[in-house]
C-alpha positions in Angstrom: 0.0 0.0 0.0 2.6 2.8 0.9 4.6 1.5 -2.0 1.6 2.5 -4.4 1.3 5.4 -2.6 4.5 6.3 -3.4 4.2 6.1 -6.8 1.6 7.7 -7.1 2.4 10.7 -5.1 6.0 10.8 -6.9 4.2 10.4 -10.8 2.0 13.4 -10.0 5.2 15.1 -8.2 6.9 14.8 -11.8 3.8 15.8 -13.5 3.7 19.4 -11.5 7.5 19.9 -11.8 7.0 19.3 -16.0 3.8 21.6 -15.9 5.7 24.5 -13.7 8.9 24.2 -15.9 6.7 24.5 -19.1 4.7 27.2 -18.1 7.9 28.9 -16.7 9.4 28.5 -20.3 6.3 30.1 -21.9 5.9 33.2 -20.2 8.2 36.6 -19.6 8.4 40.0 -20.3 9.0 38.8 -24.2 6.5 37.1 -25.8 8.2 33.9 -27.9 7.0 31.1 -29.9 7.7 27.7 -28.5 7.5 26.5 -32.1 9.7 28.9 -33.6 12.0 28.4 -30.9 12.5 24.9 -31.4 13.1 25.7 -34.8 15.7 27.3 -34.1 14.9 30.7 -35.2 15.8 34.0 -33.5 15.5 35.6 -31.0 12.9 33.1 -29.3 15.8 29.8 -29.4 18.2 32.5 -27.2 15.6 33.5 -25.0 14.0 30.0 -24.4 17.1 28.1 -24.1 19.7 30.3 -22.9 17.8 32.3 -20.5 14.5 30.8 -19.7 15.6 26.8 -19.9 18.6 27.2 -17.4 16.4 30.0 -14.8 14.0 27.3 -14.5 15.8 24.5 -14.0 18.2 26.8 -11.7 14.4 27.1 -9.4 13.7 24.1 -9.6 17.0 22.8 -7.9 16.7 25.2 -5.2 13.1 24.4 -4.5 13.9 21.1 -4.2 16.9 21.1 -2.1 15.1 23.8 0.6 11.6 21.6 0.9 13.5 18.5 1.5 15.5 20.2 4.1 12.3 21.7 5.5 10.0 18.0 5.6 13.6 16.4 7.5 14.6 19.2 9.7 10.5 19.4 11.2 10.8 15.3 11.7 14.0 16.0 13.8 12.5 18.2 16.1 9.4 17.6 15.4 7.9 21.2 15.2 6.2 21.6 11.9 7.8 25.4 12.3 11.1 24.5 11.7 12.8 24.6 8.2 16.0 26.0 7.2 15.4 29.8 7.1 13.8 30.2 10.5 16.5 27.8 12.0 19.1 29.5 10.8 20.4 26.8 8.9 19.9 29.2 5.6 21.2 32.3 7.7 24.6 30.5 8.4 24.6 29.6 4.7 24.7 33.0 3.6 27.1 33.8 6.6 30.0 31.2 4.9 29.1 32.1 1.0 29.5 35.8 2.8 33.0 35.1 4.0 34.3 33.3 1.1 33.5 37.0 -0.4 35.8 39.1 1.7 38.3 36.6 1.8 38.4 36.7 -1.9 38.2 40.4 -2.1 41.1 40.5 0.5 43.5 37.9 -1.4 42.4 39.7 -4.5 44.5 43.2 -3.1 47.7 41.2 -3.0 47.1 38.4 -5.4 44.2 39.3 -8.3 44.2 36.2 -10.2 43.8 34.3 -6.7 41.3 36.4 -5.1 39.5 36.2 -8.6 39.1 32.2 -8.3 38.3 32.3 -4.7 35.2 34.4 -5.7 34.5 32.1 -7.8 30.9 29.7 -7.4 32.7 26.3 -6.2 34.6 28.4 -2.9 31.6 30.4 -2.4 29.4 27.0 -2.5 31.5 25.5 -0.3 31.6 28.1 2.5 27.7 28.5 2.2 27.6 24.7 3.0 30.5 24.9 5.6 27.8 27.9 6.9 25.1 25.9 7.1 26.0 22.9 8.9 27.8 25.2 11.5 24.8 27.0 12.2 23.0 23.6 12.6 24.9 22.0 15.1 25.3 25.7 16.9 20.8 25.2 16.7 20.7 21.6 17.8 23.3 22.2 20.2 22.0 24.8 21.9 18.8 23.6 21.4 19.1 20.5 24.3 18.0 21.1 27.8 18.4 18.7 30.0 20.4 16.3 26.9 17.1 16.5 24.8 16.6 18.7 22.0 14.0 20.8 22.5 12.1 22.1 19.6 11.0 25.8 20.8 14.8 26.1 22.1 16.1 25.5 18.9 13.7 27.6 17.0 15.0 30.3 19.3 18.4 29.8 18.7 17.6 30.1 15.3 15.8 33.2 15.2 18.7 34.7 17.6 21.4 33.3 14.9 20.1 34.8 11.9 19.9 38.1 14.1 23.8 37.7 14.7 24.3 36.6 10.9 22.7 39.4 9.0 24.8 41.9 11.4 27.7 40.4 10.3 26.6 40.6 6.5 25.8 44.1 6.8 29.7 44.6 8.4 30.7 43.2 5.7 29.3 44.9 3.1 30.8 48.0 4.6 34.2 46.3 4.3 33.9 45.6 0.4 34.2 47.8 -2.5 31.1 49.0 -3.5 31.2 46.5 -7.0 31.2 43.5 -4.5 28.9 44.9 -2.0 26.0 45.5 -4.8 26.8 41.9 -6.2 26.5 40.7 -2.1 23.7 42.9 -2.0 21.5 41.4 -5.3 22.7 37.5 -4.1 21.0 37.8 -0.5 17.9 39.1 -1.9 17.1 35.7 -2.9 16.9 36.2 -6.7 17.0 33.4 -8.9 19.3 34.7 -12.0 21.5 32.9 -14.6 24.0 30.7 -14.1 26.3 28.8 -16.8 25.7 25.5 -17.5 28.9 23.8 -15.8 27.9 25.3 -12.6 24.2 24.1 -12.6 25.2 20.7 -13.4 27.4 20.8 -10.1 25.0 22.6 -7.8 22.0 19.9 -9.3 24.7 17.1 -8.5 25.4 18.4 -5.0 21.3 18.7 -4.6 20.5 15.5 -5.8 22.7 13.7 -4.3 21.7 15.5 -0.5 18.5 15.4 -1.4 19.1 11.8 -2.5 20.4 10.9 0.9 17.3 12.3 2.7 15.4 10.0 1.3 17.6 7.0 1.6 17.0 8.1 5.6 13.2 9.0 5.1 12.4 5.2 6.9 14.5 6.3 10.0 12.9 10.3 10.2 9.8 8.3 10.8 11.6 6.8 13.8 13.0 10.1 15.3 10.1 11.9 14.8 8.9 9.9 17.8 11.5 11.1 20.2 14.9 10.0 21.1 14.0 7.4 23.5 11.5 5.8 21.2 13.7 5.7 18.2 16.3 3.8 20.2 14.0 1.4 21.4 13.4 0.4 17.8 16.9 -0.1 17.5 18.0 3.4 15.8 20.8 4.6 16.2 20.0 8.0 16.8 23.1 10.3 16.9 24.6 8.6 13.7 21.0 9.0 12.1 20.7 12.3 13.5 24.2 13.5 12.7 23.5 12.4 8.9 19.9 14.1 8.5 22.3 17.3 9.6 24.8 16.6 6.9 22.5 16.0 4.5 20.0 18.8 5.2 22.6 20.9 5.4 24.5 20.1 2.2 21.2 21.1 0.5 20.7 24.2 2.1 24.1 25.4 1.3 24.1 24.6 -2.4 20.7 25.9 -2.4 21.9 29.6 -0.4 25.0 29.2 -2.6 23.2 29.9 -6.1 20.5 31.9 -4.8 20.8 33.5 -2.0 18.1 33.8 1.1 14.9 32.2 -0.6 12.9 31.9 2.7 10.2 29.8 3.5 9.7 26.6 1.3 10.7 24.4 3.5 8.0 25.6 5.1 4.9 26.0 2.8 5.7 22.8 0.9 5.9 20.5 3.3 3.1 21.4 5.9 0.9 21.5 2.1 1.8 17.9 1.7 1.2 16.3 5.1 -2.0 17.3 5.2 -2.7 15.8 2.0 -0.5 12.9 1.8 0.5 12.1 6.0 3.0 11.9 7.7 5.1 9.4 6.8 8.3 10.7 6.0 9.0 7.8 3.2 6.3 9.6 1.0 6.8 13.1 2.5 10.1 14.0 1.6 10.0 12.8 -1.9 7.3 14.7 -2.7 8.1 17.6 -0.9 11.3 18.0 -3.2 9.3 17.4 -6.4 6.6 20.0 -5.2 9.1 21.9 -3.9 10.7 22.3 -7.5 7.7 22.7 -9.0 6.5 25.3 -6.2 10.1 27.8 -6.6 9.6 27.7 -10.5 5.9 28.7 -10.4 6.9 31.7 -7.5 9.8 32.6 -10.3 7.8 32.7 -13.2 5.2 35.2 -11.0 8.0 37.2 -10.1 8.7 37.6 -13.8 5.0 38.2 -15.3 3.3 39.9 -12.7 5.1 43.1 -12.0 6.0 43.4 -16.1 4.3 46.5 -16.3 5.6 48.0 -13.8 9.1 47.7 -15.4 10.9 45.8 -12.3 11.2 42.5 -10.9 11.2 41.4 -7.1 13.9 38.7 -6.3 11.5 35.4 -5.7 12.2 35.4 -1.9 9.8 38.1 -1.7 7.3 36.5 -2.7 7.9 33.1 -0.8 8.3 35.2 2.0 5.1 37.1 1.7 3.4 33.8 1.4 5.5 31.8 4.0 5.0 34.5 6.8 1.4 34.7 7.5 1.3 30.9 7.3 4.4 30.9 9.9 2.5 33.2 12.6 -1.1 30.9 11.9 0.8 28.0 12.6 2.6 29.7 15.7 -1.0 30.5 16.7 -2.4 27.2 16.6 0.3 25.4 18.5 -0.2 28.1 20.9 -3.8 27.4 21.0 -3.0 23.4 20.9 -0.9 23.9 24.1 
């Protein structure tokens, strides 16, 4: 039965993530033909599959990576509240990508062609993940009481963390020439841009294969969702099964932070959307919650684009997840409060 579940949830998972990558394909300030496109004729072949193609697929992996973060990190402390940007997990991201950035603007005063590769997406990638699974052992260490996590500790910590965090961003955006602070500036925003293909094929490698490992571990989030002691009464090891959920969760967030910056929020909408559709078993939860995830960031992307066109701007997408994702954090703070 769950097996068929599954499959079913995961066929109609593909079907949205095809549907939101099609329409995100179609639309945008300039109006192309699909068919013309594919026939290679100009400009509509440039726009569709040098700009549009890559932007959506460049959604798509973030959206993914940031709702499978959000369904594992809410089974580990079992707080349907927690995902990466509240925790922190997304604030420490940014925080290591942000470092990477003076560091490189620092070598780049004594050494250009040094500083230059430092700056470069693989170091700042690897900081924002470096970032982000320091903030989350600083959360769920913090978070215990007693040697048990608890979840309204670790929210806090969170919260205080990405207080601490964006302080030292804005520090260091006074420390960087103004060419590096703007570029800081537009990559926090949480704007999903352009990115060549080599480094999309990493970041998606990186994100699958994180994203990958959550769900190899989906079985066992069922288990720790029931608490420490029950988990190790059904024979989990629950550090090492903890400790890899981090790594894991945190991988994705990193990558995710690394090519677009503070997108707030999914891990939070996506997921809480899906249990109360499909459960709460984790097994069918966090698959789904990356494919709707995808398919989620590419629709909020492809609003960004169309409906503000006449207006002549664009807000970065992390507006709008965060103008979706807030209200829905403070009813859900409510009802626990209520529920208590």
């Amino acid at each position: 039965m769950t097996a068929r579940r599954l499959l079913l949830a995961v066929v109609l998972g593909v079907a949205a993530l095809a549907a939101a990558l099609a329409l995100s394909c179609a639309v945008g300030a300039q109006p192309i033909s699909l068919a013309r496109a594919f026939a290679g004729e100009e400009p509509d072949r440039s726009i569709l599959l040098g700009l549009r193609v890559p932007r959506a697929l460049l959604g798509a992996c973030v959206g993914c990576a940031l709702a499978a973060a959000g369904a594992a990190l809410q089974a580990l402390l079992r707080n349907p509240l927690a995902e990466p940007f509240v925790l922190g997990v997304s604030g420490g991201a940014a925080l290591g990508g942000t470092s990477v950035l003076l560091a490189a603007t620092l070598v780049a005063q004594a050494h250009g062609t040094a500083g230059a590769l430092l700056a470069s997406a693989s170091p700042v990638a690897l900081g924002a993940i470096a970032g982000a699974a320091g903030a989350t052992l600083l959360v769920f260490a913090l978070g215990r009481v007693g040697g048990r996590i608890i979840p309204e500790s670790a929210l806090l910590v969170g919260v205080v963390f990405n207080a601490f965090a964006a302080a030292v961003i804005t520090l260091v955006k006074v420390l960087v020439p103004p060419d590096q602070a703007a570029r800081l500036l537009y990559w926090l925003m949480g704007a999903i841009g352009y990115e060549t293909p080599g480094t999309l094929a990493v970041a998606a490698a990186a994100i699958v294969a994180s994203v990958g490992g959550l769900v190899l571990l989906s079985a066992r989030l069922n288990l720790l969702a029931l608490g420490d002691e029950e988990a190790a009464s059904l024979g989990v090891d629950v550090a090492r099964s903890r400790g890899l959920v981090l790594l894991a969760a945190s991988a994705a967030t990193g990558a995710a932070v690394a090519l677009t910056g503070l997108v707030g929020f999914v891990g939070l909408i996506v997921p809480h959307a899906l249990r109360r559709i499909a459960g709460p078993d984790h097994r069918i939860l966090v698959p789904t919650s990356a494919l709707f995830g995808a398919a989620f960031l590419v629709l909020a992307d492809a609003c960004a684009r169309v409906l503000f066109v006449t207006l002549g701007t664009e807000p970065p997408v992390g507006a709008l997840t965060a103008f979706a994702g807030g209200p829905l954090f403070l009813w859900l703070l409510r009802r626990g409060e209520r529920g208590a």
